[in-house]
Structure formats: C-alpha cells, structure tokens
C-alpha positions as CSV (number, residue, x, y, z in Angstrom):
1,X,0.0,0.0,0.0
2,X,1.4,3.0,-1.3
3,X,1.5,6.6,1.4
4,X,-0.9,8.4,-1.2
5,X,-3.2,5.4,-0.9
6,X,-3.1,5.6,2.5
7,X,-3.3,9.3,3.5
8,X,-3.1,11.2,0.1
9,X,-0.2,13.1,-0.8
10,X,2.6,14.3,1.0
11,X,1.6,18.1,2.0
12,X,4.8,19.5,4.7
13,X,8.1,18.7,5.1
14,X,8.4,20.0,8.7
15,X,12.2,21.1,10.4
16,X,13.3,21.8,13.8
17,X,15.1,24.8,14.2
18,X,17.2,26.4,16.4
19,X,17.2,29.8,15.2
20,X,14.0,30.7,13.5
21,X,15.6,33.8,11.7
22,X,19.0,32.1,10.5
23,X,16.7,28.7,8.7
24,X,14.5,31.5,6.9
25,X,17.4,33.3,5.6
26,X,19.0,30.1,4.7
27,X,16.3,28.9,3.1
28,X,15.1,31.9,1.0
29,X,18.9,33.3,0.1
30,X,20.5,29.4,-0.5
31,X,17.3,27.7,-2.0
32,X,15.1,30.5,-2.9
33,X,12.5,29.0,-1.3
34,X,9.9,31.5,0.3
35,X,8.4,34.0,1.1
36,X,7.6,33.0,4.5
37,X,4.2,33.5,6.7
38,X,3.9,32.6,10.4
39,X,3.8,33.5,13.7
40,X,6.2,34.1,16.9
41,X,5.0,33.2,20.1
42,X,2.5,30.5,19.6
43,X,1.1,28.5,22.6
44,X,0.6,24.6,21.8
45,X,-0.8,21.8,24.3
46,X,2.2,18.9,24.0
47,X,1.2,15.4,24.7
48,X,4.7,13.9,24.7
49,X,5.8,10.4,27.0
50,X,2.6,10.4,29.1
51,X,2.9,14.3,30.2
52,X,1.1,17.4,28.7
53,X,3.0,20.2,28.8
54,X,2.4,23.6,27.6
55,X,5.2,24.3,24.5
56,X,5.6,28.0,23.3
57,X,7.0,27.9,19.9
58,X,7.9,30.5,16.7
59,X,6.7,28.6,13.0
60,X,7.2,29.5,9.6
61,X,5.6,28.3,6.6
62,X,6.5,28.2,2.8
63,X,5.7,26.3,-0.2
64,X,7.9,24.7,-2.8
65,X,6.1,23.4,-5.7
66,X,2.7,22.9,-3.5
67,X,4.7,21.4,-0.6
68,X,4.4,23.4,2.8
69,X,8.3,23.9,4.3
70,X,7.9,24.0,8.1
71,X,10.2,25.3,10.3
72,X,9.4,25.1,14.3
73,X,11.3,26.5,16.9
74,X,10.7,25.8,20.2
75,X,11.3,28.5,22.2
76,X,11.0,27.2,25.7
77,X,12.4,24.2,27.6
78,X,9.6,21.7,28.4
79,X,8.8,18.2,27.4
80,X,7.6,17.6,24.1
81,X,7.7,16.0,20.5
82,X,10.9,18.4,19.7
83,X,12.8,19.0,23.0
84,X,15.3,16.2,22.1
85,X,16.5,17.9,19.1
86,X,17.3,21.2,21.1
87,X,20.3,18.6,22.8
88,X,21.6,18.0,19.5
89,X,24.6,20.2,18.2
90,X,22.4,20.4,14.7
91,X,21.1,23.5,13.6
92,X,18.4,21.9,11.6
93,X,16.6,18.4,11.4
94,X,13.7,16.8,9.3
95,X,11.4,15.9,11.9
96,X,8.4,15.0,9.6
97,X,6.8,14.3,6.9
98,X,3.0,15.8,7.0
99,X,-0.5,14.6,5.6
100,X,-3.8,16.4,5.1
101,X,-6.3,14.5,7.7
102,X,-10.4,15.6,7.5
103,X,-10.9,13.0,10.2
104,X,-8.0,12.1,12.3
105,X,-9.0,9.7,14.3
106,X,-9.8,7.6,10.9
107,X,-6.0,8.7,10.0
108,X,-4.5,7.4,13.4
109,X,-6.3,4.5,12.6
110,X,-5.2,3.8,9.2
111,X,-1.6,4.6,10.5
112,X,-1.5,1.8,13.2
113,X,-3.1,-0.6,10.6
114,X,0.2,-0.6,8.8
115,X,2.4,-0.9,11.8
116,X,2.9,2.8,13.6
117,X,2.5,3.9,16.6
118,X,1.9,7.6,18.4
119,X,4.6,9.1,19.4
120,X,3.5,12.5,20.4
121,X,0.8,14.8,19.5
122,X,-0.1,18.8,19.9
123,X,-3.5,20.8,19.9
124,X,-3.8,24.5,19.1
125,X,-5.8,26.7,20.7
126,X,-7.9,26.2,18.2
127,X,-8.4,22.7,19.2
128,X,-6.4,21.8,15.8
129,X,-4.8,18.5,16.7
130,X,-1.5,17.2,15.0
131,X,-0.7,13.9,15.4
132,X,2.9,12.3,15.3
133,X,3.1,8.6,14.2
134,X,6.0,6.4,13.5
135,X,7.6,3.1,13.9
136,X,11.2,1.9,14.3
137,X,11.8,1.2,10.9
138,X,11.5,5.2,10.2
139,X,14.4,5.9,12.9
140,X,13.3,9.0,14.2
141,X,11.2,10.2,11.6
142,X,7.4,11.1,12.3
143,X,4.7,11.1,10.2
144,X,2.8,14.4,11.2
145,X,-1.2,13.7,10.2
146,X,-2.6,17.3,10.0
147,X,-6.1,17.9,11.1
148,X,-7.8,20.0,8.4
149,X,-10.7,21.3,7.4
150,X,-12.4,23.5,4.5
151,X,-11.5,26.8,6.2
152,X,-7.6,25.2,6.4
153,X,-6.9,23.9,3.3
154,X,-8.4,27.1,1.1
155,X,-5.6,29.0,3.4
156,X,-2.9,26.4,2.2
157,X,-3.7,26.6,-1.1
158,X,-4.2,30.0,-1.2
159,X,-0.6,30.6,0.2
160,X,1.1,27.7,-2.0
161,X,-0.3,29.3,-5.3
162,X,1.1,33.2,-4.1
163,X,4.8,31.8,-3.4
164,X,4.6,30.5,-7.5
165,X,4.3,34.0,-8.1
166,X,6.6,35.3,-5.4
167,X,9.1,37.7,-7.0
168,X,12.0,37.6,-3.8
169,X,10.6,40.6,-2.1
170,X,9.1,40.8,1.4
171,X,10.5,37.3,2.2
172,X,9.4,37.5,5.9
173,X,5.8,37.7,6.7
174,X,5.8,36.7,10.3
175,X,3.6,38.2,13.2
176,X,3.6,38.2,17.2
177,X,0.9,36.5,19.6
C-alpha cells in the first residue's frame, strides 16, 4: 500500500530549528524557497511520554512546488515531540513528513493498521490537533497527520499558489501573539 493510498499526498516537510531567523534566511537566500508567513509566540498543548506540557514555539511556513516547508522552533524548555532535538549540536533536522487528515481519528487509525504507533501529538488553541506517528523502521522520523478542514486547506492553497508567483521581495511575513 502505497503513502498516497493511505493518506493522500505528501503536503509539509516539517524542520526543527534552532534559530527561527538564520533557517529562513538560509532557506530563501541558498534555496530560494519562500516567502515565509507565520507567527512568533504560539502557545501549543504537547502530549509527549505520558505528560502534557504547555510548548511556546515560533513557525514559519513556505511552499515549494505545493509542498508546505515547516520550520518550528521551540522557544521554551519543556517536554515535548521536539525538546530532544534542542540537545543536539544540529542547527536543523527533518522531523516530519505531513499529511492532510479531515478526520483524524480515521488517519490514526489507518496509521496503526500498517504498523505505527503515536509518538506525540499537539492541539492548538484552536483545538487543531496534530498527530505524530512512527515506527522503528522510520528511525526517528514522524509522520505528522494534520487535522484540516475547509477553512484550512483554502488557506494552504491560497498561500502555495502566491509563493509561485513570489518575486524575492518581502521574504518575511511573520507576526507576534
């Protein structure tokens, strides 16, 4: 059974960062990849090894050929799905691979069927849950399944078709909770 089969196609490649401003320069001056949107200062519910924890992270988002580039940088030091990367001496690190899920729970499902397990999950305050699933085969690598609906995926879209036309200028789009 083929991933598209399973959960569609591939929609994020999601990194861990450890300098939100350095990986969006890197990636829009060495790859021309941009510009980015986002947001500093977001507050996320962590449900990581048995303990919910409350993660404060900065995110930027990009699109290459239709694909969201995530970058996430956890800027405080609790528990969660991405606090053993900020021990690492890396500066980056593909933490997953991301699919579109209307109904997650169906998703979850369909991802223990073929041998994964949860790892780790967050919830926004908008109750928008991401789920992280993987196995030991993938040795370390999560699949992210992203809870969407309507109202999320126009947005994605929306953003993936402006970065064809992006021309290099305004690169950074973030804002500040």
């Amino acid at each position: 059974m083929f991933a598209d089969k399973l959960f569609g196609p591939i929609k994020q490649w999601g990194y861990l960062v450890k300098d939100l401003d350095e990986a969006m320069d890197c990636w829009v001056k060495q790859l021309g990849v941009g510009p980015f949107w986002g947001y500093r200062n977001v507050p996320v519910t962590a449900y990581f090894q048995g303990q919910e924890t409350q993660v404060l992270m900065d995110v930027a988002l990009a699109y290459q050929n239709g694909v969201q580039i995530e970058l996430i940088h956890q800027t405080n030091h609790v528990l969660s799905p991405y606090s053993e990367f900020y021990k690492t001496d890396k500066k980056q690190f593909l933490h997953q691979v991301a699919y579109h899920a209307a109904n997650i729970d169906e998703a979850v499902a369909k991802a223990r069927a073929v041998g994964m397990e949860e790892v780790g999950s967050i919830k926004t305050m908008m109750e928008t849950r991401y789920v992280y699933m993987s196995s030991p085969q993938m040795a370390g690598l999560v699949i992210e399944l992203m809870e969407v609906d309507d109202g999320i995926v126009a947005d994605f879209d929306r953003c993936a078709k402006e970065s064809e036309q992006w021309d290099g200028s305004e690169p950074f789009r973030l804002i500040s909770l």
